[in-house]
N, C-alpha and C positions, 0 to 999 in steps of 0.2 A: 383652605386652599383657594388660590385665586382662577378665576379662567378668563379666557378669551377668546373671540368667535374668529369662527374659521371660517371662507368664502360666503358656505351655505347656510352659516347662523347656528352650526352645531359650536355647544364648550369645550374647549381643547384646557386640561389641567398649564398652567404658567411654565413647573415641573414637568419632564417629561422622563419616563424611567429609559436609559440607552442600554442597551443589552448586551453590549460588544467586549462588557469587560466582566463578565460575572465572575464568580470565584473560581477557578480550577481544581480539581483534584484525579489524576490519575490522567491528565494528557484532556478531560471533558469538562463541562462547566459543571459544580455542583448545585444539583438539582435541588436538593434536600434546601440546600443554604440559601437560593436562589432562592425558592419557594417561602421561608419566611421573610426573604427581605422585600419581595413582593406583593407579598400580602401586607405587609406593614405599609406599605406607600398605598395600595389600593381602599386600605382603611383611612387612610388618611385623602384620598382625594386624588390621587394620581390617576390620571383615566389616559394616558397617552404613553407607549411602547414599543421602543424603535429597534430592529436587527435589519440582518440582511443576511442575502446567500451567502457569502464569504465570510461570516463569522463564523469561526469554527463550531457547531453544535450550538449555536445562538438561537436560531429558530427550533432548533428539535427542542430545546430544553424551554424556548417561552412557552410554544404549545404546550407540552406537559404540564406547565403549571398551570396556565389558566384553564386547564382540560382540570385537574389536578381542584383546582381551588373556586372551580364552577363559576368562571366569572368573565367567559369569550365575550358576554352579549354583554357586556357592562363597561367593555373597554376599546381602545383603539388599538389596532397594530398597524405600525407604520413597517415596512421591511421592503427592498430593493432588491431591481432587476440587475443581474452584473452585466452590464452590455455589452461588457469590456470581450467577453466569454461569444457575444449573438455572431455567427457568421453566417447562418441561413435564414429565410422568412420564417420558417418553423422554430425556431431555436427559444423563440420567446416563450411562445406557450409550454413548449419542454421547461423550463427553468423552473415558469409560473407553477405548473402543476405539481413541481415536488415540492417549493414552497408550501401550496397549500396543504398538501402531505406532512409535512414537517409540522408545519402549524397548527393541524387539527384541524383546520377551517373550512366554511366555502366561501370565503372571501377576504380581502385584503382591506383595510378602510384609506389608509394610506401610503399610495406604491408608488415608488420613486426611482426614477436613471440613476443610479448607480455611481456615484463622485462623473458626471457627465463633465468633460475639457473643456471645450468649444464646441463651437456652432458646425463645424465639421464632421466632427462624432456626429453629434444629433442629422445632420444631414443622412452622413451614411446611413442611419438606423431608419431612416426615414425611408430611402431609397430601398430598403428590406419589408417596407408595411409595417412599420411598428406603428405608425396612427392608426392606420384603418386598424391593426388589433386591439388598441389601448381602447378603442371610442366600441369595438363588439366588447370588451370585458366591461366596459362602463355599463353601456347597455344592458348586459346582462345580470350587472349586480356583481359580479366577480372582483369587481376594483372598482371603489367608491370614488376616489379622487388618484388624480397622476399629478404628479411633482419631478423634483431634482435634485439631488446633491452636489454639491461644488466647489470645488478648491482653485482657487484661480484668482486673476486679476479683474475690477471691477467691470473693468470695459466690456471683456468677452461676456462676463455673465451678465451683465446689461442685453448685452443681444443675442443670447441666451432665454433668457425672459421674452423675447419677441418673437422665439420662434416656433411659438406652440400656444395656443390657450393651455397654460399650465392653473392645477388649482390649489399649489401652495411649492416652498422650494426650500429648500435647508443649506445654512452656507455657516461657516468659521467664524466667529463674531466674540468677541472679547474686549476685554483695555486695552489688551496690548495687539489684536490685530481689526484695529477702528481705523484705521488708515490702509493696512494691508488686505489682502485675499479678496473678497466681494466690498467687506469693510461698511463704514457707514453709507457710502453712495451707492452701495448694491441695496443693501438694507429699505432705503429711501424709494431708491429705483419700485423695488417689488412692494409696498407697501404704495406705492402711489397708485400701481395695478391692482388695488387692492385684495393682493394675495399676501397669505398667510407667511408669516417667517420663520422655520425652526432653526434653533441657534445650536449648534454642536461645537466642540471643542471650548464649551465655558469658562473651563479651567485651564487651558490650553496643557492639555495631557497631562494634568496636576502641577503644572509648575507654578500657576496662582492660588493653588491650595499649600503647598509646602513654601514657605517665602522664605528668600535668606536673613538671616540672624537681624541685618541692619533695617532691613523693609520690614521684619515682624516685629520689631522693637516700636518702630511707630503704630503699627495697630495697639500694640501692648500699654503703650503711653496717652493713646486717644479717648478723649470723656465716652467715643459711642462703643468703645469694648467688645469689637467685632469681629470676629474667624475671617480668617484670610478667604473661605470657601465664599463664606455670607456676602462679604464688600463684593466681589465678581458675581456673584448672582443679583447681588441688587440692582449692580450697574446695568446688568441688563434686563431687569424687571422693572424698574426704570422709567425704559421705553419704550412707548404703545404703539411700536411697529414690531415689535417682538411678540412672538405669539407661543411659542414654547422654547424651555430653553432644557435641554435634553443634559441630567449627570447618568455617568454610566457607575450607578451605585451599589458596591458590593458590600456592604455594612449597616445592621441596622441603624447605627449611630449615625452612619452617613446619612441615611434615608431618614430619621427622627431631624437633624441637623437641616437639612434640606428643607423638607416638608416646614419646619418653622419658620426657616426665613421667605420660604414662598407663601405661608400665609399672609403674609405683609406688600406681597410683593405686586403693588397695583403702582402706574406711573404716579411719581413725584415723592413716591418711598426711599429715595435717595437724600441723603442730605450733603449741606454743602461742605461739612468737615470731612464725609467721605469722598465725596469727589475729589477732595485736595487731598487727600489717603492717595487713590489711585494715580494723579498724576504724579504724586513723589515717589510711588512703587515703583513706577513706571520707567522713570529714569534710574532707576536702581537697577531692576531688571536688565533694562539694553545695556547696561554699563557694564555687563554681568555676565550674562549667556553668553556661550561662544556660538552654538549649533540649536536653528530658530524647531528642534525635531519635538512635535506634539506626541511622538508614541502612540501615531494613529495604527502604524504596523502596514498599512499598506506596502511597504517595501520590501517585507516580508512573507515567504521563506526565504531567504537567500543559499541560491544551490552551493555555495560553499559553507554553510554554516555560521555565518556571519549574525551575532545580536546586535541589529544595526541601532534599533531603537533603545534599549539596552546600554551598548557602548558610549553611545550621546545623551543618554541620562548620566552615567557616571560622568564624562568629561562635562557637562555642563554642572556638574553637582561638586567638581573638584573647584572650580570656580565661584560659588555659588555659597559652598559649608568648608572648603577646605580641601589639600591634598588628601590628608590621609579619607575624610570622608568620603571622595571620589575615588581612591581605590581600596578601598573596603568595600563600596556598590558595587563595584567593579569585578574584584574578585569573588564578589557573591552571588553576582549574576551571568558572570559570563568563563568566570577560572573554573568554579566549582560545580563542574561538569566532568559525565562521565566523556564527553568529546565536546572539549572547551569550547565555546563560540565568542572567540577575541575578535581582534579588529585584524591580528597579523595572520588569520584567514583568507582576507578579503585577495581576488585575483584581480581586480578590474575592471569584472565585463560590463558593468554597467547597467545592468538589466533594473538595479535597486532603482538607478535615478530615472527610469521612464515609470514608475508608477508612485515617485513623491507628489505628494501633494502639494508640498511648499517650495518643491523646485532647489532644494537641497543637493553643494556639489558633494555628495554623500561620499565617494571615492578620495576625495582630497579631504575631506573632511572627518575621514578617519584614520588616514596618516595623518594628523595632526593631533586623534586622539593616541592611537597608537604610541608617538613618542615620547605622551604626556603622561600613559597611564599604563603601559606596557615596560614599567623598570625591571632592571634583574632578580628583582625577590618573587615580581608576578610570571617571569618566564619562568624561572623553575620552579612554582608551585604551580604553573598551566601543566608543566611534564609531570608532576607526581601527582597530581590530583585524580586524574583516572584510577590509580589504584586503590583508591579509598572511596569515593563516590560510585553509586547506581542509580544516577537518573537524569 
């Protein structure tokens, strides 16, 4: 395993475990499942583990493991404040203390604002005492280091970075968004203050893990014989403004798969036939997708029952493998329900696109899935399906 230092000179693993997608079984995350695939990354070198409040049962179930497999003092946990949620001066510490609850812990090593917008939010939160609280939890050992999450355009989280002694920040960073979101000028930005970078969204929600037929025929064809996973995590092991890059791994082969290419993964581990990999995918990719949705979920529940992330998997995967493979996802994720969650759900209100991250016109952008992937065969198997399904 490779590492790299963080502000204070502690090794942060390259690899970072993300928590937010573990395996489900029964509506929770599986714990049992969780626990060996955790313990296989933590033998292997993984010392860095990221949730947050809003994962559903993410925090109850990291605590239990690392309670479980006697290994809190050997690791990091990174996990967030949902700000989104703070409307009193008091509200922080409420949140904080079931955290630590959930966690097993008495303390945080690495605790982050919450996907923070702008310089706005953070003002407001300001305006509540969230310094003066963040600088007594530091004090007290409670929260080692404060940070940020961020979805947005480079600008704002440039001034974003200036608005806090922050002591590391986490931003969307890929191939394919090195121009978009925080991007490479964000990346540069925080790395010049020389703060820590954690990269989320590596894969961009698996869609550089699963390639289409014509972009994985060029890995297939290539002397360096590389998993579509590998080439995206090199690119950004790469480079040494990157300091962890966070997979949310639910498989030990995924975590086995990982863990080998992050043995490798110190700058200039890139070479130059896969760089020309990437920039060919690349245009392959934009040529491709219709809807830029990472299946972060944030725009989820939707009070109508709407699988928004879901729905724009399948319609960019009709694009992508094919019609019939776009609705065969389709009807296997959102038909084959005891109360279907299609696209011809959706009422309008809007509420999905104030909490995207990519700023997605997610309304129009599912009547367009809807017309594409809602034929006559899948409306009446959405009306007969209830009678056969329970769950």
């Amino acid at each position: 395993m490779q590492y790299r230092k963080d502000r204070y000179g502690n090794l942060l693993s390259v690899l970072g475990y993300g928590c937010m997608r573990f395996t489900r079984a029964n509506g929770k995350p599986d714990v049992e499942k969780a626990s060996l695939e955790i313990k296989e990354a933590f033998s292997s070198g993984v010392n860095y583990y990221d949730t947050a409040y809003t994962y559903p049962g993410s925090e109850e179930a990291l605590g239990e493991i690392l309670e479980k497999l006697n290994i809190r003092d050997q690791v990091n946990i990174a996990t967030k404040l949902p700000h989104y949620l703070i409307r009193k001066p008091e509200d922080p510490e409420r949140f904080f203390q079931e955290e630590l609850r959930r966690l097993r812990t008495d303390h945080v090593d690495y605790y982050l604002m919450h996907m923070l917008t702008d310089d706005a939010t953070w003002n407001r939160l300001v305006a509540l005492g969230i310094t003066e609280w963040l600088e007594e939890k530091k004090k007290e050992g409670s929260i080692r280091q404060v940070g940020f999450s961020y979805h947005g355009n480079s600008d704002t989280f440039i001034r974003l970075l200036n608005a806090y002694d922050w002591d590391f920040c986490q931003i969307q960073y890929n191939y394919m968004d090195e121009t978009s979101q925080a991007g490479r000028a964000g990346l540069m930005a925080a790395a010049e203050k020389g703060l820590p970078v954690i990269i989320m969204e590596p894969l961009r929600g698996g869609k550089l893990a699963e390639l289409p037929k014509e972009a994985q025929r060029l890995l297939d064809e290539s002397s360096e014989k590389i998993s579509a996973p590998a080439l995206a995590f090199k690119w950004l092991f790469d480079q040494p403004q990157v300091s962890v890059v966070l997979s949310g791994m639910n498989s030990l082969a995924m975590v086995q798969e990982n863990v080998r290419t992050a043995d490798q993964g110190a700058p200039g581990c890139f070479t130059e036939e896969e760089r020309e990999l990437t920039e060919k995918i690349r245009l392959i990719l934009n040529d491709k997708i219709k809807v830029p949705c990472t299946g972060c979920r944030y725009c989820m529940p939707c009070p109508n029952n709407v699988d928004i992330p879901g729905t724009f998997a399948a319609y960019n995967h009709r694009y992508t493998e094919g019609l019939v493979a776009g609705l065969k996802e389709y009807f296997m994720c959102t038909v084959l329900r005891t109360n279907p969650t299609m696209a011809k759900n959706c009422i309008g209100c809007g509420l999905c696109e104030k909490h995207c991250p990519q700023h997605i016109a997610i309304r129009e952008e599912l009547k367009k899935a809807r017309k594409v992937l809602e034929n006559p065969v899948v409306r009446i198997a959405a009306r007969i399906a209830p009678k056969f399904v329970k769950y």
